[in-house]
N, C-alpha and C positions, 0 to 999 in steps of 0.2 A: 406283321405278317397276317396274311388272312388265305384261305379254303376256298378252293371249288372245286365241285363235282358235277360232272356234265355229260347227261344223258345224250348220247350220241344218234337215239332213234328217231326221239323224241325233241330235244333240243332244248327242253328242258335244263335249265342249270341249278344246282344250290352254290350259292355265292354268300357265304360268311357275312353276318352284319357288320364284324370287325374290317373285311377287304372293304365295305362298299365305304365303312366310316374315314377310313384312310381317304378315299375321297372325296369327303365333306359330307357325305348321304346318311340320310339316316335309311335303317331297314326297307322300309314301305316305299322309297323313292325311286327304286330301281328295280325294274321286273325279272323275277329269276329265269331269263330265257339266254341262250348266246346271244341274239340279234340285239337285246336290248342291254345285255353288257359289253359289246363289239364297240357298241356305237361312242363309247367312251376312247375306244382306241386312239391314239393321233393317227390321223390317216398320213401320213409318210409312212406310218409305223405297221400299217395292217400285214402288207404282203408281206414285209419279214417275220410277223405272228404266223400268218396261213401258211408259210411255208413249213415254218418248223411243226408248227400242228397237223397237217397235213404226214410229211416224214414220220411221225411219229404213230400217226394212224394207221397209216397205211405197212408200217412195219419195217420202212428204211432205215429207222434208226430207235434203239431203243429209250431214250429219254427226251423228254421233252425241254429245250434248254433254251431261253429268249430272253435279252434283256430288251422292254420297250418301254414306251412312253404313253401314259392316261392324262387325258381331261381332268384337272379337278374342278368342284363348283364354284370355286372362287375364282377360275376363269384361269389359275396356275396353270402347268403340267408336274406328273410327278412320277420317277422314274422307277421301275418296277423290274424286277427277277423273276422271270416264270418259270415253275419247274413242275413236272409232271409225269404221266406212266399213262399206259393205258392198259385195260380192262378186256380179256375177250372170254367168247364165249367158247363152247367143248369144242366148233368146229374153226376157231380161232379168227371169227369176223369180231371188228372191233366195238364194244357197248358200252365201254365206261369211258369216258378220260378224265382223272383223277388228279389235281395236283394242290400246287400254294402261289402266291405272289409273296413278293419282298420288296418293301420300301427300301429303293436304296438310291434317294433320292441327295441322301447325304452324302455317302460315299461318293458317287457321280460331283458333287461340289466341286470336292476335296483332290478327287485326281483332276479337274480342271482347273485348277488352282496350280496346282502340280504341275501340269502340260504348261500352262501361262508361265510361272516362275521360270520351269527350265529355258521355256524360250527367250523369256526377255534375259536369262542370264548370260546367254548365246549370241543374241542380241548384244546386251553390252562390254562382252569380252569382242565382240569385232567391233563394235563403236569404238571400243580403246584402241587397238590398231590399226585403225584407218584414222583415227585423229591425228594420232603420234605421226604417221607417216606424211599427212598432211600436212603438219604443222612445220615439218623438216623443208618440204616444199616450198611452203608460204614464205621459209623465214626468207628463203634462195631470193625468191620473187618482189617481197616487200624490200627486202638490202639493198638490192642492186636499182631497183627502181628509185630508192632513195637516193643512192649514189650518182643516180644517172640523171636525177634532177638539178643534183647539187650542182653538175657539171653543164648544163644548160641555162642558159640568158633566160629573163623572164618573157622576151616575143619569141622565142622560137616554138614552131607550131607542135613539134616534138612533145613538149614540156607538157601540153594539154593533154596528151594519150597518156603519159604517166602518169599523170595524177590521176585521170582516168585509173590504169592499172592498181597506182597506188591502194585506192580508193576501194575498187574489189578485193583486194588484198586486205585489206582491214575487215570489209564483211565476211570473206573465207576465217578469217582468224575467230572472226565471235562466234562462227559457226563450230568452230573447232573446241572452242574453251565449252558451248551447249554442250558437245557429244563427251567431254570427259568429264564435264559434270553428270550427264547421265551414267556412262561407264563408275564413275565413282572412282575417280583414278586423278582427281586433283587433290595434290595434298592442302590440307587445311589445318587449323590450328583450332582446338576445343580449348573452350572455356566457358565460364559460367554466364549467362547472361540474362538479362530480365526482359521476359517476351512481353509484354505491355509495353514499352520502352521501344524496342524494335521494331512493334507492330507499328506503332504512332509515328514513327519517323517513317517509315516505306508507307504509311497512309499519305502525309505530309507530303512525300515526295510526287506517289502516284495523281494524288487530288488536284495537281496543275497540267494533269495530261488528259484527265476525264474529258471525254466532249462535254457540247452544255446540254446535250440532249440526254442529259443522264444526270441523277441525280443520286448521288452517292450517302449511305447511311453507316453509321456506326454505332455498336454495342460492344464495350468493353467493360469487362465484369474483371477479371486479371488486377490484379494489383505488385506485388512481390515475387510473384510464380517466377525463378529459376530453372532453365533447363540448361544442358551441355549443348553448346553447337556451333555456328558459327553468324555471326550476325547477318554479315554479309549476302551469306547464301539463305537466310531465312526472308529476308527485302526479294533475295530474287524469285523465290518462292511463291511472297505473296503478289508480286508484280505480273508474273507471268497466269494467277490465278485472276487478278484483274483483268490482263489485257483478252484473256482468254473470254472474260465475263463482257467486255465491252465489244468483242468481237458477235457473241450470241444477241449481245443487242442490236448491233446495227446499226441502223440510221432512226430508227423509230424512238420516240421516247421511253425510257425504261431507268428499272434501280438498282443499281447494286449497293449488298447491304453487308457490311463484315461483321461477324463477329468475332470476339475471342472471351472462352470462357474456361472455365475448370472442370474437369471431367473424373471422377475414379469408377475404374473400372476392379468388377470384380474378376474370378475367374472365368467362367461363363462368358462375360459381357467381352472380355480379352481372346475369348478363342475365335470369336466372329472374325478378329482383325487379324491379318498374316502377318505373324511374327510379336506382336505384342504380348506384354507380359502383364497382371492385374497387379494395380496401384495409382495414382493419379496422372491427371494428361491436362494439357492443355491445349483445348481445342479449336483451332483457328476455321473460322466457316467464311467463302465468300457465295452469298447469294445473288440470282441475276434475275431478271425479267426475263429469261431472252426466249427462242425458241426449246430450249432445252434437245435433247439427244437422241438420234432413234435408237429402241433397244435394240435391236438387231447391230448394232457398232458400237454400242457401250462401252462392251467389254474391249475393247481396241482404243480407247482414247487415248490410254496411259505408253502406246508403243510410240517409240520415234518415228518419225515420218510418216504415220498415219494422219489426214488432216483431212478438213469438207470445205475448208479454204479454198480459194481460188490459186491460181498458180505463185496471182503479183501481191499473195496477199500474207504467204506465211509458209514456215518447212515444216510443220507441225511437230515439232520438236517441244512446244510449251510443257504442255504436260506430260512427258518423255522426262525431262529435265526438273519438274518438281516430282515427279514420283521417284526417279533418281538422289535427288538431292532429302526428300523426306525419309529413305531408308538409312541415309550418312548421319540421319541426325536421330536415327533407333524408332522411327514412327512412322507413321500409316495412312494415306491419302484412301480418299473411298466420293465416289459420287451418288449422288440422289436427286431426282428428278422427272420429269414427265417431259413425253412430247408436247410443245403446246403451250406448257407452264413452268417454262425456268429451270434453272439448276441449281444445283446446289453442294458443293463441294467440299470434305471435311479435311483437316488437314488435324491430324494428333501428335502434341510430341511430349514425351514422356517429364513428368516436373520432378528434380533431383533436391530442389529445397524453396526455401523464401530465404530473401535478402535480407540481413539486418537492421535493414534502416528501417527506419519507423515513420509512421505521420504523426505531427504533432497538433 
């Protein structure tokens, strides 16, 4: 929190060393006047400050109450609680305005996080009912077109539109098994299993579908790490963070690079991540060349059907479905990355033990 006091005649400000250091400033960096502490304002954010300072001045309302958004020097923004009073004189024209800022840059996180959660839980309570329903559909559509095959000669020109149908009907179905993995409403069977093991087979598998324009790397640090989950769904995990990674590449040449490593996290280091608890992790990373993400849509990568794909090119449901599938397995997806300079993609899942087999 930091002070200001602002000469309303003069224009004149004292502005707390501590408010300016919240910005990154030291003292001498910013001149004590409004016009040169203004200028830090985000300008979206001005007129909603002038209005209420304004109101406040002029006597419409007694307190001065704004939450806005500053420049910091390291080119952030950080979000700010203004609250204040003003100051008059015997004949009650106004000469002081007197208040504080409040960093609450955190709490703004925190209920965005909150906003995000509830909706994607929203989200995938109607992915779960619209699959189910769908899938009751599909079964009608795929049976009968099987049936209707069975019942036509191999030249009848018929037999081509069904399998035709058929054929849709089967991508409608994989569409359906995505969105209940995302909803989290496939049953699955937990068991122990050893992620180095897993990871190596879904590399094994993915490294015959890499274009050749791409040159694929690996660091595995992992050895015995145990976690609870499901194998299966952890291949689809790393596959759909693959295909996503060979999508940001392109046609151009580029690398993707996996890792998987060991990670403990303390408590601190656990409250960054939504829902984690501090103790050890195993941390699956795939890295890409590619163009990496505008920020302005980051935060949107993780919902279903949000995509930058082209129509014939994808439902954007990948990472919908591993952020789905990483919370079934009690862990944490999180992105990093630059416009311009690749991605980078963290996948954490909590380790329960090591295996007892040994190396000899």
């Amino acid at each position: 929190m930091g002070v200001w006091d602002w000469n309303l005649a003069t224009g004149d400000m004292f502005i707390s060393p501590n408010l300016k250091a919240l910005l990154g400033y030291e003292d001498a960096e910013i001149q004590n006047h409004i016009e040169a502490w203004g200028q830090h304002v985000l300008p979206e954010d001005v007129a909603s400050v002038m209005y209420e300072a304004n109101a406040c001045i002029a006597g419409d309302q007694k307190e001065y109450h704004v939450e806005h958004r500053m420049n910091h020097k390291n080119g952030g923004v950080r979000w700010f609680l203004a609250r204040g009073g003003v100051e008059r004189d015997a004949t009650g024209r106004a000469i002081r305005f007197i208040g504080t800022d409040t960093d609450i840059t955190a709490m703004k996180m925190i209920e965005e996080k909150m906003r995000q959660a509830q909706k994607m839980e929203s989200i995938g309570r109607l992915a779960g009912g619209v699959a189910h329903e769908f899938n009751n559909i599909l079964a009608v559509i795929l049976g009968n077109a099987e049936l209707a095959m069975d019942d036509l000669a191999e030249w009848n020109p018929a037999r081509k539109h069904l399998e035709e149908i058929h054929e849709v009907g089967l991508r409608g179905a994989d569409v359906v098994r995505q969105l209940l993995s995302y909803a989290q409403k496939s049953p699955y069977a937990k068991r122990e299993i050893n992620i180095r093991d897993t990871v190596n087979e879904a590399l094994t598998l993915i490294q015959t579908t890499i274009p050749e324009n791409i040159e694929m790397g690996r660091v595995i640090r992992c050895e015995e790490e145990m976690i609870l989950g499901n194998s299966n769904e952890i291949k689809q995990i790393f596959v759909n963070l693959c295909s996503n990674a060979v999508h940001a590449i392109e046609e151009k040449a580029g690398i993707i690079e996996v890792r998987l490593e060991t990670l403990t996290l303390d408590h601190s280091a656990a409250a960054t991540y939504e829902g984690l608890k501090d103790g050890p992790y195993a941390k699956l990373t795939v890295i890409d060349s590619g163009k990496g993400v505008d920020p302005a849509i980051v935060d949107r990568i993780f919902e279903p059907y949000f995509t930058t794909k082209e129509v014939d090119q994808g439902l954007g449901m990948g990472l919908a479905v591993v952020s789905g599938l990483v919370k079934k397995h009690d862990g944490a997806v999180t992105y990093v990355g630059d416009v311009g300079k690749g991605s980078k993609l963290e996948v954490l899942f909590p380790i329960i033990g090591r295996s007892e087999s040994t190396n000899v």
